[in-house]
TILUMGU-28729 format. One record per residue (C-alpha): residue number from 1; residue in one letter; x, y, z. Coordinates in nm, 2 decimals. Example, Ala and Ser with C-alpha at 12.3 -4.5 7.8 and 13.67 -1.06 7.14 Angstrom:
! TILUMGU-28729
<1 A <1.23 -0.45 0.78>>
<2 S <1.37 -0.11 0.71>>
END
This chain:
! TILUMGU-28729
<1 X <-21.20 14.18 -0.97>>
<2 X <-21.33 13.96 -0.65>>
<3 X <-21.40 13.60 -0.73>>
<4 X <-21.51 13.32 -0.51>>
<5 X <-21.47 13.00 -0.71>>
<6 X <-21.43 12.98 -1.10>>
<7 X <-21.62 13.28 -1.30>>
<8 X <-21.74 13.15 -1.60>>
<9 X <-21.88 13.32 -1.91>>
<10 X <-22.22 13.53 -1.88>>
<11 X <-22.51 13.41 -2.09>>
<12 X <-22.65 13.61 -2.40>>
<13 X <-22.99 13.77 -2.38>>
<14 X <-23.06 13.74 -2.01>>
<15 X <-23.37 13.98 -1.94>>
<16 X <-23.56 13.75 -1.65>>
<17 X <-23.41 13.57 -1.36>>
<18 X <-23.55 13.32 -1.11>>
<19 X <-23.37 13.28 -0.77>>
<20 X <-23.48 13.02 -0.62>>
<21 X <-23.43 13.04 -0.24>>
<22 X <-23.66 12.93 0.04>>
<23 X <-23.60 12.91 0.41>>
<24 X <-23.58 13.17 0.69>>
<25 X <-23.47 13.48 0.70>>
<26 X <-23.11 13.44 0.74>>
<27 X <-23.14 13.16 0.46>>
<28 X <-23.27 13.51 0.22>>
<29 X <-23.00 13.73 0.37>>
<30 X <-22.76 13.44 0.27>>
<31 X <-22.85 13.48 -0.11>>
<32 X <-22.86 13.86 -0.09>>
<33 X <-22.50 13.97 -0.19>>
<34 X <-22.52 13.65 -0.49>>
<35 X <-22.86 13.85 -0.61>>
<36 X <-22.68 14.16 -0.64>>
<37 X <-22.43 14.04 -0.84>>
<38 X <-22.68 13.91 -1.07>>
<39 X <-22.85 14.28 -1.08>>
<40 X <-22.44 14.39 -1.15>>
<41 X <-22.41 14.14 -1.45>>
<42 X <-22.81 14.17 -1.59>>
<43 X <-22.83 14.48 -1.54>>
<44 X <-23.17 14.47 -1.79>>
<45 X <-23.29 14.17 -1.62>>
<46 X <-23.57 14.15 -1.39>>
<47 X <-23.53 13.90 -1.07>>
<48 X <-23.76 13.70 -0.89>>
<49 X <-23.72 13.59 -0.61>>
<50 X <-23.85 13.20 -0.53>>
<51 X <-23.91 13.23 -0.17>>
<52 X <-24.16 13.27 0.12>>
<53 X <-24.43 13.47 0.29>>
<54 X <-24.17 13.59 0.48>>
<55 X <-23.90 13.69 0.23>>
<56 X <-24.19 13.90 0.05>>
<57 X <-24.31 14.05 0.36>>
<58 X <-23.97 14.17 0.46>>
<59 X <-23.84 14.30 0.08>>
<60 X <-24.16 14.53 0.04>>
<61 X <-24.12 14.85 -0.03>>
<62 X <-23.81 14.88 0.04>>
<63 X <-23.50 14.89 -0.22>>
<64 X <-23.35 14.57 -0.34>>
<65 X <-23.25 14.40 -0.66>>
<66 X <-23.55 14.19 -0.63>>
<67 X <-23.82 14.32 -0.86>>
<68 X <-24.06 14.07 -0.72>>
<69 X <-24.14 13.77 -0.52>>
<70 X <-24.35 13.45 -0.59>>
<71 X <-24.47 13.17 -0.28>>
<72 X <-24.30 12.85 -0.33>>
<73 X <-24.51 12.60 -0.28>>
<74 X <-24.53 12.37 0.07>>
<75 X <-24.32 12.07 -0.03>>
<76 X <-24.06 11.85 0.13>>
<77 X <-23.75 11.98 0.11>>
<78 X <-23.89 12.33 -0.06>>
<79 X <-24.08 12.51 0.20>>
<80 X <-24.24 12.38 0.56>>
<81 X <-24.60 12.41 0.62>>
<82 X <-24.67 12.73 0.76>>
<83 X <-24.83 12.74 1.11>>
<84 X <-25.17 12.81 0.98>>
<85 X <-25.19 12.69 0.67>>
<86 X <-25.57 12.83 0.62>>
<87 X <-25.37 13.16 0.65>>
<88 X <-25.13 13.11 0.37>>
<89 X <-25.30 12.90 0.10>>
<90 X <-25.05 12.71 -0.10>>
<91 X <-25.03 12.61 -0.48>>
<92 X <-24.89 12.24 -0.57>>
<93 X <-24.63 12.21 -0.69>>
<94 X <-24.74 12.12 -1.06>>
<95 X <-24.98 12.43 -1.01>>
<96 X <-24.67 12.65 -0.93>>
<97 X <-24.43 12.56 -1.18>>
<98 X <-24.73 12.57 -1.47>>
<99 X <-24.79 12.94 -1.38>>
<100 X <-24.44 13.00 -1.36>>
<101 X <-24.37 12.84 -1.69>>
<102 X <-24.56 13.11 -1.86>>
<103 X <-24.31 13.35 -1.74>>
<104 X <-24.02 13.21 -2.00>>
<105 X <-23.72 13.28 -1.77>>
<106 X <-23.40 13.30 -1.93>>
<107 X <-23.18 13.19 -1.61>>
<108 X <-23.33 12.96 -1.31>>
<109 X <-23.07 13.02 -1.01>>
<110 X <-23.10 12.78 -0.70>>
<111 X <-22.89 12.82 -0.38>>
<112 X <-23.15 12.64 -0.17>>
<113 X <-22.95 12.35 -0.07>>
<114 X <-22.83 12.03 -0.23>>
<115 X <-23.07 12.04 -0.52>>
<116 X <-23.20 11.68 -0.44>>
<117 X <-23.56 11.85 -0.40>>
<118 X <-23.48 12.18 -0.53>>
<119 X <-23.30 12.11 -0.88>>
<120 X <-23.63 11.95 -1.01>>
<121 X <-23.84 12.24 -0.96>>
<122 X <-23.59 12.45 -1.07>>
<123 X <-23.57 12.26 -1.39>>
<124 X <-23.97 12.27 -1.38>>
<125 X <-23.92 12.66 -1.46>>
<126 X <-23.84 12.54 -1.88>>
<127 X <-23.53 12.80 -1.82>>
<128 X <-23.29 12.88 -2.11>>
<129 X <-23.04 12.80 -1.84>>
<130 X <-23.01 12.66 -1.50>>
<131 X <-22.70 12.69 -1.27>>
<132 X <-22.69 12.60 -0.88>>
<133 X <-22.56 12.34 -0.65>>
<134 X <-22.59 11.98 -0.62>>
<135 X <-22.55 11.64 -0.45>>
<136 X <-22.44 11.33 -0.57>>
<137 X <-22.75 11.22 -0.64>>
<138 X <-22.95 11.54 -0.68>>
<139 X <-23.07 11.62 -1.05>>
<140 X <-22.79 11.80 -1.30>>
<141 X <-22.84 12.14 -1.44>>
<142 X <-22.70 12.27 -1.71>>
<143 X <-22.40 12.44 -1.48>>
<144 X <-22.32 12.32 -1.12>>
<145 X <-22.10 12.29 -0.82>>
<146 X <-22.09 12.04 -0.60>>
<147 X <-22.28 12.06 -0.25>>
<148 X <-22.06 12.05 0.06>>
<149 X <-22.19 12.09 0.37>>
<150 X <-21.91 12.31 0.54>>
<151 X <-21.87 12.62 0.37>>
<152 X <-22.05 12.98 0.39>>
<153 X <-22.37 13.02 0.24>>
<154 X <-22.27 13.38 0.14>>
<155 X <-22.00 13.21 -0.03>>
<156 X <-22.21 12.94 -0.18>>
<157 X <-22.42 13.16 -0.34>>
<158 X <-22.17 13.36 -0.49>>
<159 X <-21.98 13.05 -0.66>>
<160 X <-22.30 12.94 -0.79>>
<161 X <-22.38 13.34 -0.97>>
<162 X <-21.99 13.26 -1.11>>
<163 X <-22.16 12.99 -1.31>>
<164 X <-22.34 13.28 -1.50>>
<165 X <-22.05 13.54 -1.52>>
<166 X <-22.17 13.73 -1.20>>
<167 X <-21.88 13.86 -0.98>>
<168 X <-21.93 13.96 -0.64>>
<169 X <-22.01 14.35 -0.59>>
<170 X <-22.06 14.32 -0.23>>
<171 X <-21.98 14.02 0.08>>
<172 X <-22.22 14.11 0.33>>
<173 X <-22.59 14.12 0.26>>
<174 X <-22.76 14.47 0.31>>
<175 X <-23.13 14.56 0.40>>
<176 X <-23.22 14.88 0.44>>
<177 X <-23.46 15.04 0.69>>
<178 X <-23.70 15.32 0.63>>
<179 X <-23.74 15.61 0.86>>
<180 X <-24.08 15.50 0.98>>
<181 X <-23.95 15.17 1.13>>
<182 X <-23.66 15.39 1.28>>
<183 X <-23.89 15.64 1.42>>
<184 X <-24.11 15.38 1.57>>
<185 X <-23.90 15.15 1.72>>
<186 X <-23.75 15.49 1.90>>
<187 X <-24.10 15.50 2.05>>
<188 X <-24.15 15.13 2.11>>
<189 X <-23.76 15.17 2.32>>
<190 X <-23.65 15.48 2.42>>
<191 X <-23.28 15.48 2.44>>
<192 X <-23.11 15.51 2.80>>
<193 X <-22.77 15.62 2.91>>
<194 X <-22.63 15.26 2.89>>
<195 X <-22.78 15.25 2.57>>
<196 X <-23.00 15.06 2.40>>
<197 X <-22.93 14.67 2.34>>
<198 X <-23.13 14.41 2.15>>
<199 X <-23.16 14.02 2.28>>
<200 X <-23.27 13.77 2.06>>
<201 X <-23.27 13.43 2.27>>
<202 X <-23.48 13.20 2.00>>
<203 X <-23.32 12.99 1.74>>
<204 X <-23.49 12.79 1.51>>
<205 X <-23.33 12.47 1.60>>
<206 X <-23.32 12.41 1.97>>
<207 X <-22.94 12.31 2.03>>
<208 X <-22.84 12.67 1.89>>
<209 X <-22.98 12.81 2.17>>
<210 X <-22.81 12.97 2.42>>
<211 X <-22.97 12.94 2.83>>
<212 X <-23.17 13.19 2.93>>
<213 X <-23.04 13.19 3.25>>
<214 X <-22.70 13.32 3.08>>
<215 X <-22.90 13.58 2.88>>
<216 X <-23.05 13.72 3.23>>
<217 X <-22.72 13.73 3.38>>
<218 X <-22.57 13.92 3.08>>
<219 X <-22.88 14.15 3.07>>
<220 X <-22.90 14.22 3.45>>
<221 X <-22.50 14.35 3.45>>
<222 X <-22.61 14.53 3.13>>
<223 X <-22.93 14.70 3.29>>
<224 X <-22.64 14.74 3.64>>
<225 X <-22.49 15.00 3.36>>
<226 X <-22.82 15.20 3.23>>
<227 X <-22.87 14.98 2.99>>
<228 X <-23.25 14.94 2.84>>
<229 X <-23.30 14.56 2.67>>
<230 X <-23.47 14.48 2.47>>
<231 X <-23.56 14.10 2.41>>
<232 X <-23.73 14.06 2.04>>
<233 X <-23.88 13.69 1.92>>
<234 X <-24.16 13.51 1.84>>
<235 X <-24.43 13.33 2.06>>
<236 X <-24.20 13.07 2.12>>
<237 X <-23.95 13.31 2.26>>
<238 X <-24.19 13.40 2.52>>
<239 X <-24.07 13.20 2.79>>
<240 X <-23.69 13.30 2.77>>
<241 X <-23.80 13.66 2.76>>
<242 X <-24.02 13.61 3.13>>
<243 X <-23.75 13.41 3.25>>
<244 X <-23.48 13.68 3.18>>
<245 X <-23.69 13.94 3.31>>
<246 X <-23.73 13.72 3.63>>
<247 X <-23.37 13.64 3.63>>
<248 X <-23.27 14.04 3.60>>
<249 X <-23.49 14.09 3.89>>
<250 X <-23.35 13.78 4.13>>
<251 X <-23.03 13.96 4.06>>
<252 X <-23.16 14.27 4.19>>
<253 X <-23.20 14.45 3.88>>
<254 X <-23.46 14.72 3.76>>
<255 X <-23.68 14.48 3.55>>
<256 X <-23.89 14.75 3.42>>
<257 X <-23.54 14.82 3.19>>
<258 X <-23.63 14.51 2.98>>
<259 X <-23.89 14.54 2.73>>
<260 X <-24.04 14.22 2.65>>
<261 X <-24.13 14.26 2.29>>
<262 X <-24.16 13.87 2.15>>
<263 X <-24.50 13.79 2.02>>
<264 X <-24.55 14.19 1.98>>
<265 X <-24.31 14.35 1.70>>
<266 X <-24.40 14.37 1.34>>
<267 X <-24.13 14.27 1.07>>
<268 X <-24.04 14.62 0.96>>
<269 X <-24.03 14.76 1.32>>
<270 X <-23.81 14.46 1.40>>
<271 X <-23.60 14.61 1.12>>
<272 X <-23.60 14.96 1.23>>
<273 X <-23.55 14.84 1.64>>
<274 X <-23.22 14.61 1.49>>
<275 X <-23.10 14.91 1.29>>
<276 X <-23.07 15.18 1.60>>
<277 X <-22.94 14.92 1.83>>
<278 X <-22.60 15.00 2.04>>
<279 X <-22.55 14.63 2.03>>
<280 X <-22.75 14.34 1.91>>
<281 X <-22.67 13.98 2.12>>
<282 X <-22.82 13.70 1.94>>
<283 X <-22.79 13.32 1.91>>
<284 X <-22.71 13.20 1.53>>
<285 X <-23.09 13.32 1.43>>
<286 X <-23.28 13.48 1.16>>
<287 X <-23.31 13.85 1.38>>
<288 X <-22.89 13.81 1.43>>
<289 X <-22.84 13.77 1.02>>
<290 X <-23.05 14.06 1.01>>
<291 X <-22.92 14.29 1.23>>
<292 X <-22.59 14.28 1.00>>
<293 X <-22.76 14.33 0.74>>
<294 X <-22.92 14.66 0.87>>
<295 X <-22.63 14.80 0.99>>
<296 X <-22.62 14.72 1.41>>
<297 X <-22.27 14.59 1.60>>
<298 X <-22.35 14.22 1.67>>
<299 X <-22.23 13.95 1.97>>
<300 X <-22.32 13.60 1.86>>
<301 X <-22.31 13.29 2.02>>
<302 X <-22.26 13.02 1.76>>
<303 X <-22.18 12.63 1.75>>
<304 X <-21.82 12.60 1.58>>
<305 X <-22.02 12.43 1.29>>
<306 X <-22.27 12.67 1.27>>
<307 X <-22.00 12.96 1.26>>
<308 X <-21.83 12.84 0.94>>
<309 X <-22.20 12.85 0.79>>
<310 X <-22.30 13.18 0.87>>
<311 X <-22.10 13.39 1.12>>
<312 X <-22.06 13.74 0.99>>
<313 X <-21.73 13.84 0.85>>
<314 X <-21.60 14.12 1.02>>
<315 X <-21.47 14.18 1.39>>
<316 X <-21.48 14.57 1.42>>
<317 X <-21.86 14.57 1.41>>
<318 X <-21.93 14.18 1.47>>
<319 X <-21.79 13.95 1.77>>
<320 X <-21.87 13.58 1.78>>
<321 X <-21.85 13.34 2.07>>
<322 X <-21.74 12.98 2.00>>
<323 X <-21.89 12.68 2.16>>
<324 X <-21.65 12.38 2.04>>
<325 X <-21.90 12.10 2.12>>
<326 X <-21.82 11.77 1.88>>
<327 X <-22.05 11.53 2.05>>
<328 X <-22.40 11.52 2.20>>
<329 X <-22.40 11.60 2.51>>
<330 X <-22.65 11.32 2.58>>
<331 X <-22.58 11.04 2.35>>
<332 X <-22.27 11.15 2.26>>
<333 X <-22.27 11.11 1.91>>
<334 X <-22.04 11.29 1.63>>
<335 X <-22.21 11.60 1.57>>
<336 X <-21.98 11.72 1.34>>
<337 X <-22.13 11.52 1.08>>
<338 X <-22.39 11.71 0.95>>
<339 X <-22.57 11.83 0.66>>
<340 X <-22.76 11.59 0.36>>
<341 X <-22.54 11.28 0.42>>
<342 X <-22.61 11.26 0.84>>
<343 X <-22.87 11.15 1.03>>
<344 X <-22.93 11.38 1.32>>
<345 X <-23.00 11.24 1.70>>
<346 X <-23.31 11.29 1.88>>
<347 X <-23.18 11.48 2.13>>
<348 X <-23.21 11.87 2.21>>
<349 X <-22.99 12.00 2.43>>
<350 X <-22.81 12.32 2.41>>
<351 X <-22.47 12.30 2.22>>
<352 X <-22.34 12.63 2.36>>
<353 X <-22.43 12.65 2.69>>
<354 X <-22.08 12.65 2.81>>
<355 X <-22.01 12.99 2.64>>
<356 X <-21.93 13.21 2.92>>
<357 X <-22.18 13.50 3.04>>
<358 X <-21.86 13.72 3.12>>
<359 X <-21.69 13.70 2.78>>
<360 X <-22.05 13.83 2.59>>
<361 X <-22.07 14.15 2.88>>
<362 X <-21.74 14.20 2.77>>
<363 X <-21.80 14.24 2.43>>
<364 X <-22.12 14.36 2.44>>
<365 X <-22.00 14.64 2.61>>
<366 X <-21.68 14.77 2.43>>
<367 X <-21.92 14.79 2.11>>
<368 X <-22.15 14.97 2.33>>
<369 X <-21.85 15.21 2.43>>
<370 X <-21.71 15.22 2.12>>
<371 X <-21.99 15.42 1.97>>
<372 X <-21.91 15.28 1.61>>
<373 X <-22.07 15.54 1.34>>
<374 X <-22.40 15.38 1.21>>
<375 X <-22.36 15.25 0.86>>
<376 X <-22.60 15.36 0.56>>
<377 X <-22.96 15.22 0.67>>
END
């Protein structure tokens, strides 16, 4: 038996579950090995998932313990306002949880932070039972443990499916990929005798975010080898991508080896690219929690913070490089101090730009070399 934390008793008559669990997509893949222990323990129950446009768009049709998904509403603290928000029409929140009422759940589940915004629309459900985590001076539920900032939210989640008797069936979260996605991301990047490796120089918060100068000088030694790139991202990962294209070519590189795909690759083909990778080197970002989760070896460059949150587990398949930054590097406050409790600095500068270009080749390349059998997509 594995158990992270205290297991306590299951609940009688559990046959519908609500996992509340908004965020990105790492913050989903974070709650994916607590929702299969749920499935483990309820096996009868059916599990909905509380999350976003993008947690649904990224769970269809593919297997999962999650029978279905339903928008939370735009709300402090529960889910930003989308982009276009004519795009993605949003219920209140009093219009969300009355239709959700109607539902009866037997267990409400939220691993979405503190609970100090959370635990009230989790208790808005009418649940039989509520379990999750909470601050000091977040609302109580009927079982909880207490919020601390520094500790993995793979971890997290699992003590808080303890609360309801569900041991953990598996650590790392697991998306599979369909055939399709494989087959076209094959076409969209056609291997090459170096391989085929996967950038991903976007992070959601700004001082994650590795230079993109040290990305070009990575992928310019990589493309000296045979290497095709691939850099993968959003619009706002545009700029990164043209300037380690122009960096590969200032180093007198083939630039026509890098495949500029941000702006460009659907979801599941982001998937299916991620899962046939050689490599995968990413900053601490949604696409690097995903590309563990389909299967692909993984280089990440985390913030020593950061890494205690999320890095993956393993080191055969997974390498991580440390940036021990404490302080701002402008105003040189403690940036160890993080989380609900801190107030965070204006300033965006890069937290691990003084991880070292030579150190990711090196490891990028022996996973590369190493050939590592693909795990089950």
């Amino acid at each position: 038996m594995i158990e992270v934390g205290r297991t306590r008793e299951r609940f009688d008559g559990v046959r519908s579950i609500a996992v509340l669990r908004g965020g990105g997509l790492g913050d989903l893949l974070f709650a994916v090995p607590a929702i299969e222990a749920l499935a483990a323990a309820y096996p009868e129950a059916r599990i909905t998932l509380l999350g976003t446009p993008l947690h649904r768009a990224l769970l269809a049709g593919r297997p999962s313990p999650v029978s279905d998904v339903e928008i939370l509403p735009v709300a402090p603290g529960i889910r930003d306002a989308p982009a276009r928000p004519e795009a993605e029409p949003s219920e209140t929140v009093a219009e969300f949880l009355d239709r959700l009422r109607a539902r009866r759940f037997d267990l409400a589940v939220q691993v979405h932070g503190g609970g100090r915004n959370s635990n009230p629309v989790l208790l808005g459900l009418g649940a039989r039972h509520t379990i999750g985590t909470r601050t000091p001076d977040a609302a109580d539920l009927e079982r909880s443990i207490s919020y601390l900032y520094y500790q993995h939210e793979v971890m997290r989640a699992l003590e808080v499916v303890g609360l309801a008797g569900a041991e953990p069936v598996t650590l790392e979260p697991r998306i599979r990929t369909t055939g399709a996605e494989r087959a076209s991301a094959r076409e969209c990047v056609p291997d090459a005798p170096g391989g085929r490796i996967v950038l991903h120089p976007g992070a959601t918060d700004p001082r994650r975010r590795w230079p993109a100068t040290r990305f070009a000088e990575v992928t310019a030694s990589l493309v000296a080898t045979g290497a095709r790139v691939a850099v993968i991202g959003d619009d706002t990962d545009a700029e990164a991508a043209q300037a380690i294209v122009s960096g590969v070519r200032d180093r007198g590189q083939d630039p026509d080896m890098v495949v500029d795909l941000t702006g460009r690759l659907p979801l599941g083909e982001t998937a299916g690219l991620l899962a046939i990778a050689d490599a995968v080197l990413a900053n601490d970002s949604g696409p690097r929690h995903l590309a563990v989760a389909v299967g692909a070896p993984t280089v990440g460059v985390f913030w020593v913070g950061n890494a205690l949150n999320a890095a993956p587990f393993g080191r055969e398949r997974h390498r991580i490089h440390l940036s021990w930054t404490t302080r701002c590097p402008v105003c040189g406050v403690d940036v160890t101090q993080v989380g609900w409790t801190a107030e965070r600095c204006e300033h965006d500068d890069s937290f691990v730009d003084e991880v070292d270009p030579a150190a990711v080749l090196a490891d990028v390349l022996d996973l590369t070399a190493r050939s590592l059998p693909p795990r089950d997509r």
